[in-house]
N, C-alpha and C positions, 0 to 999 in steps of 0.2 A: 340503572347501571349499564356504563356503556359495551358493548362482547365485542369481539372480531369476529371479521367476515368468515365463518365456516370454507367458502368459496377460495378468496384469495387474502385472509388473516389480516385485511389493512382494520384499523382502528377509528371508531366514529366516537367523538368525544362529545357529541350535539345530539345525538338522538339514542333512543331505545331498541333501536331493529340494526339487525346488521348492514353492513354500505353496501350497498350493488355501483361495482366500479368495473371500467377495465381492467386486464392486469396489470396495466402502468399510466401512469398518468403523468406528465411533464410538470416542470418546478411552477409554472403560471396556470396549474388547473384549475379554470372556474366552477368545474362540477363537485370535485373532488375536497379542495384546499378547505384548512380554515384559515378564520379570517386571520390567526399568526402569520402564516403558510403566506399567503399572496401577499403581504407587506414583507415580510421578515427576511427575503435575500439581503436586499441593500444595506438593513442591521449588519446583515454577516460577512460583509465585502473582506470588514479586516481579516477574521477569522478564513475565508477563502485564502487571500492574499498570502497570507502566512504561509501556506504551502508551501509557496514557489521557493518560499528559502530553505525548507526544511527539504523541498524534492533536491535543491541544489548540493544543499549540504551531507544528505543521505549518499549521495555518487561519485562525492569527492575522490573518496578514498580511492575508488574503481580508475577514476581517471587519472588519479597522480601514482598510479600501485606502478607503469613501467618507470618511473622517474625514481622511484621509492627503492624497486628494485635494485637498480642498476645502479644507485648510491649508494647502498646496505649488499650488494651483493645477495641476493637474498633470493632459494630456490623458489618453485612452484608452491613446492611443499610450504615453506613459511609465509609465499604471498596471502594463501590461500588463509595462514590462521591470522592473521591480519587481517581480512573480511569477516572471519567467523569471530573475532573478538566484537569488532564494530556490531555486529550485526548480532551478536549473543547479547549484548550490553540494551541495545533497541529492542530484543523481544523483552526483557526481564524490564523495562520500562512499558512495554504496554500491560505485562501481568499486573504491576500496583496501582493499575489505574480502576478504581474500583465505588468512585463517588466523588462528587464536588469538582464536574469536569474544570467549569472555569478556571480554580484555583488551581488546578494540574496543567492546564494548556499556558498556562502564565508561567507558572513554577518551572515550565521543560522548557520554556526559552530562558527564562535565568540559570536553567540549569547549564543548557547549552553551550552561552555565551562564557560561562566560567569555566567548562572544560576545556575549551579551543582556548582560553588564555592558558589554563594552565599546562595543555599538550605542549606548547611552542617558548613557554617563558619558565618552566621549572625544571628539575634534575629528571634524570630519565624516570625512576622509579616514579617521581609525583606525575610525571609527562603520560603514563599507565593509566597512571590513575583520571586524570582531566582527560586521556579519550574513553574510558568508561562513561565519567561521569555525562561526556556529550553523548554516548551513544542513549544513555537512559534517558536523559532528558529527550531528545527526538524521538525515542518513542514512548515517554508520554505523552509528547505532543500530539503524534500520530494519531495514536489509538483514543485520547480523549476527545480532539476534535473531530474524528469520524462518529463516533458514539455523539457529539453534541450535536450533528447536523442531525442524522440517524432522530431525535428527539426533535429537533426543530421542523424538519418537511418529515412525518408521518404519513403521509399520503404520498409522498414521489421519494421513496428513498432511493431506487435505483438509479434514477435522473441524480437526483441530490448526491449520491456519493460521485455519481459519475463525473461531475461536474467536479468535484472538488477531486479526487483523482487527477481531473486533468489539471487542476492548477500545480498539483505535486510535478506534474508529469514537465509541465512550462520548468520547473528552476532544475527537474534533470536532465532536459535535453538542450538546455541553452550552459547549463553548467561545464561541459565538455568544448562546446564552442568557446566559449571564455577563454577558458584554462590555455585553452589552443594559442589562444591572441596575445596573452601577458607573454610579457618579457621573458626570455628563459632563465635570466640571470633573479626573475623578483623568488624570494624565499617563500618556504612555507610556514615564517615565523608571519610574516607578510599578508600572505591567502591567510589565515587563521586569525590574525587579529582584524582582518576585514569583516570576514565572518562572525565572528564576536560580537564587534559593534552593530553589524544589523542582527543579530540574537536580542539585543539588546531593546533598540526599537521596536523589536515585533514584539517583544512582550510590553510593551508600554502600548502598542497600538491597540492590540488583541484585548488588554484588561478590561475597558470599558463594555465593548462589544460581547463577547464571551459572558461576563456579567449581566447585561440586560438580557441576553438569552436563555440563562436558567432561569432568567427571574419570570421572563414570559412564556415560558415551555416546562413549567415542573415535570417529572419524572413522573411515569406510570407506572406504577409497581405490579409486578403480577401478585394475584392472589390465589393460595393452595401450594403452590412450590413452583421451581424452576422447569426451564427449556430440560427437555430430555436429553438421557446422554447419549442418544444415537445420535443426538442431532446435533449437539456440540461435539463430536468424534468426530462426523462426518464435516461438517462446517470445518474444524480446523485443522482436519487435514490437507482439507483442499487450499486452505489458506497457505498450511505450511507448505506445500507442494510448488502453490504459484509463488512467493515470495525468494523462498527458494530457486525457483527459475531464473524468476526477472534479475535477482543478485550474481547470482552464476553468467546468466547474458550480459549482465550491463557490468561485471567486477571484472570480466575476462577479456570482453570483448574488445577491448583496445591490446591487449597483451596478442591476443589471439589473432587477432590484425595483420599484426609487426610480422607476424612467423608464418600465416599463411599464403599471404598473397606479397612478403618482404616491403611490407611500408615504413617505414622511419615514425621516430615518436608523433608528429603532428598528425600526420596521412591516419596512423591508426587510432589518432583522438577524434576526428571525424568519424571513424566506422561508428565509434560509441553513440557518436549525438547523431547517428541516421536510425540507429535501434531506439534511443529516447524521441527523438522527432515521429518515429512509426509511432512508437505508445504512445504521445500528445496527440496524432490527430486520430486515433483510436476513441481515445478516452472524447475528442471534444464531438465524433459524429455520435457517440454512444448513446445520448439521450434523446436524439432524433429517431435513430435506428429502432430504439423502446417506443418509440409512437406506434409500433407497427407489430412488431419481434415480442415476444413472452423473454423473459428472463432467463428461463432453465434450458431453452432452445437456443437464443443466442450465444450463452455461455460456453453449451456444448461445441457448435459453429467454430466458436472463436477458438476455444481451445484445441480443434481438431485443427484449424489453420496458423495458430502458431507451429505445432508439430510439425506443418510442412514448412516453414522456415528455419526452423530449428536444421531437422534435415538438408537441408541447402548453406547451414553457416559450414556443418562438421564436414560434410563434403567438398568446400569450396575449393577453387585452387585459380581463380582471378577477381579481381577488384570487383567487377559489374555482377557475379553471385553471390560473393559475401555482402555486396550492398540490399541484393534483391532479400537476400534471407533476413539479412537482419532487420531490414523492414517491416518482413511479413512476418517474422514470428513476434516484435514489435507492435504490430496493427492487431495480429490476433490475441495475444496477453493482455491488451489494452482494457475491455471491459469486468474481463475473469475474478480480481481483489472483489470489484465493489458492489456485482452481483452474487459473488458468493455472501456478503457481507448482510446485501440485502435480503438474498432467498433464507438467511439465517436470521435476521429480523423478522421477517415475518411468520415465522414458525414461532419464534422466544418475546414477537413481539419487543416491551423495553426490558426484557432480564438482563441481572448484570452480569450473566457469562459471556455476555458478547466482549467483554475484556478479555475470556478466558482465547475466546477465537483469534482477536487479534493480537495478543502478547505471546500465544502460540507459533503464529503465524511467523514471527519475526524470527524464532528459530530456525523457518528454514533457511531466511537468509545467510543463518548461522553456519547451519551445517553444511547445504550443499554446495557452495562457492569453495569452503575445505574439500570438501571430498571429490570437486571436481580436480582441484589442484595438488591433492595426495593420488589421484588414478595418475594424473598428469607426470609427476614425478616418478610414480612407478614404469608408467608406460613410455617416460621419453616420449610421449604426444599428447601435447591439449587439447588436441581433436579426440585423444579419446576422453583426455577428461569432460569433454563438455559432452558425451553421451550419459551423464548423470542429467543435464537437461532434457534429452530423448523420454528417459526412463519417467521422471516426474511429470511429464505430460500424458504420458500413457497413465500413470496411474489417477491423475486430476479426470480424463478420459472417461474411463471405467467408472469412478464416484458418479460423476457428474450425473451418469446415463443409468444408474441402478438407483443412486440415492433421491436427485429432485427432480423424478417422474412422479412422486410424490410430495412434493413442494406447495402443493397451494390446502394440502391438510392441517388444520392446528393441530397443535400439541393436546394431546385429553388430559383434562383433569378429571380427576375421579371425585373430588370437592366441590366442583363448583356443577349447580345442578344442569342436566344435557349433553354435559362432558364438554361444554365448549370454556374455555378460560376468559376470564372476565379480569376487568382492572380497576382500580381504583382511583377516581377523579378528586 
């Protein structure tokens, strides 16, 4: 019966002794991989692929929120619960993702493509109802297909999420360039039925691939009980903290634009896609940088150097520091989601609370993108609102450096004899 490594909790499915590994090993490891593992990216192209629409379409709203405005008349205050709807809708899709990933990452791009019809082609009340329905679809998608990589590279999952991160990251920073280029006059009944029809695609593309991947990656069940709940407390906090961030950056950040340094609509859809272009090439140096870097070190790094961009957006007052911040606080949030994601795989191993983490997580986009935009409303400045971004860094901070300085311990089971937890092949 195969255990994890006491050392760093990776999973050996071929032998009896625990794996002596580094602590990260890249998606082509020949010491590490099994033989799934070194064939099985090119299986998962579609499944990567997919991202890109799902990053594009998760940011829409962020980029079209000053045009939305200024046609609804619509304060800080209500821009804000227009994120927090989106974004409440996507976490409550990652909570029901709880088995039978395939049929869930299929299912949220159908689900998808029928809420974006029906936001733009039915009565207001039903229009409610179809951007719920898309928001839950994307994040089943989300949270199923990180959980099915997560199972597929067992050996490199922080490379493995990293990588797939950065495909998310490609359709949200090219998603703002776009938007920038269409016509001003094209609708958003328009952008929505675009979107639709490739919703549409991707799950036709996805079914095949997604499929032959549960079928050649079963599930490892723990046995004796679940991931402990410090460690799902802690994991999802940090999740909701950064998710939280990167929505409040990327939701505002063009609004925030317009009024700091006075750009016009276009100029400040650019600020947007130089904060998603920083987290793309974030996400794509981040599995290199793991050749070198521990996980629980680099995480901290990175989160301590978004904080100083962060600081450099709320402070800005011309063009060339609000670009430099929202680079850097972009570069440095870049690895944060999928090493947390990972340092919490490795502790719960395949437990299915890792849905709990990331259907969690989605709340914070929920909450703090509102609450930056109710301080805003209060305060007459979205500089201050966006020191709700300050705050959740500092608190991501603090976890990071108390909680996974002890990260490469498993979980004890009191069941399983040694204390070390074992799985079932």
């Amino acid at each position: 019966m195969p255990v994890s490594d006491p050392k760093v909790g990776l999973l050996c499915a071929d032998c009896e002794r625990p794996t002596v590994a580094a602590n990260v090993v890249s998606l082509d490891s020949q010491a590490q991989a099994t033989p799934l593992e070194k064939g099985v990216f090119a299986m998962a192209l579609p499944i990567y692929a997919g991202l890109i629409y799902i990053g594009a379409a998760m940011v829409l709203l962020g980029v079209l929120l000053p045009r939305i405005a200024l046609l609804h008349h619509l304060s800080d205050n209500e821009s804000g619960l227009l994120l927090m709807a989106e974004f409440a809708a996507t976490a409550t899709g990652g909570l029901v993702v709880r088995g039978r990933l395939a049929h869930v990452v299929v299912g949220g791009y159908v689900l998808v493509s029928a809420g974006l019809w029906a936001a733009v082609n039915l009565a207001d009340n039903a229009a409610v109802l179809g951007i719920g329905a898309a928001g839950l679809g994307l994040g089943m998608v989300m949270t199923a297909t990180n959980l099915l990589v997560c199972r597929m590279f067992p050996h490199s999952r922080g490379a493995a999420l990293s990588v797939l991160n950065f495909m998310w990251s490609v359709g949200a920073t090219f998603c703002p360039v776009v938007i920038a280029q269409l016509p001003a006059g094209l609708s958003l009944r328009s952008i929505c039925g675009l979107l639709s029809a490739i919703s549409t695609i991707c799950a036709i593309l996805v079914f095949p691939a997604a499929f032959r991947a549960m079928r050649l990656a079963p599930a490892q069940e723990l046995k004796g009980g679940r991931a402990k709940v410090r460690t799902i407390v802690v994991a999802s906090t940090i999740a909701f903290l950064y998710v939280g961030t990167e929505a409040t950056l990327g939701g505002w950040m063009s609004t925030y634009a317009g009024r700091s340094v006075s750009w016009g609509l276009i100029d400040s859809e650019i600020a947007a896609a130089w904060f998603w272009g920083a987290l793309l090439l974030g996400r794509g140096l981040a599995p290199f940088v793991l050749q070198v870097a521990s996980e629980s070190k680099m995480q901290l790094f990175s989160i301590v150097g978004a904080g100083a961009g962060v600081l450099l957006i709320v402070s800005a007052h011309s063009p060339a520091q609000l670009l430099i911040g929202a680079g850097t606080a972009g570069f440095g949030l870049a690895p944060v989601f999928p090493l947390t994601i990972s340092l919490f795989m490795r502790q719960a191993a395949e437990s299915k609370d890792a849905s709990w983490v990331l259907g969690l997580a989605g709340f914070g986009g929920a909450i703090l993108p509102w609450l930056a935009g109710a301080i805003s409303s209060l305060a007459q400045s979205l500089r201050a609102g966006l020191m709700v971004a300050i705050a959740a860094i500092s608190g991501m901070s603090l976890l990071t450096l108390v909680a996974f300085d002890r990260s490469r311990k498993p979980i004890v089971d009191a069941d399983v004899p040694g204390g070390v937890q074992s799985v079932e092949t």
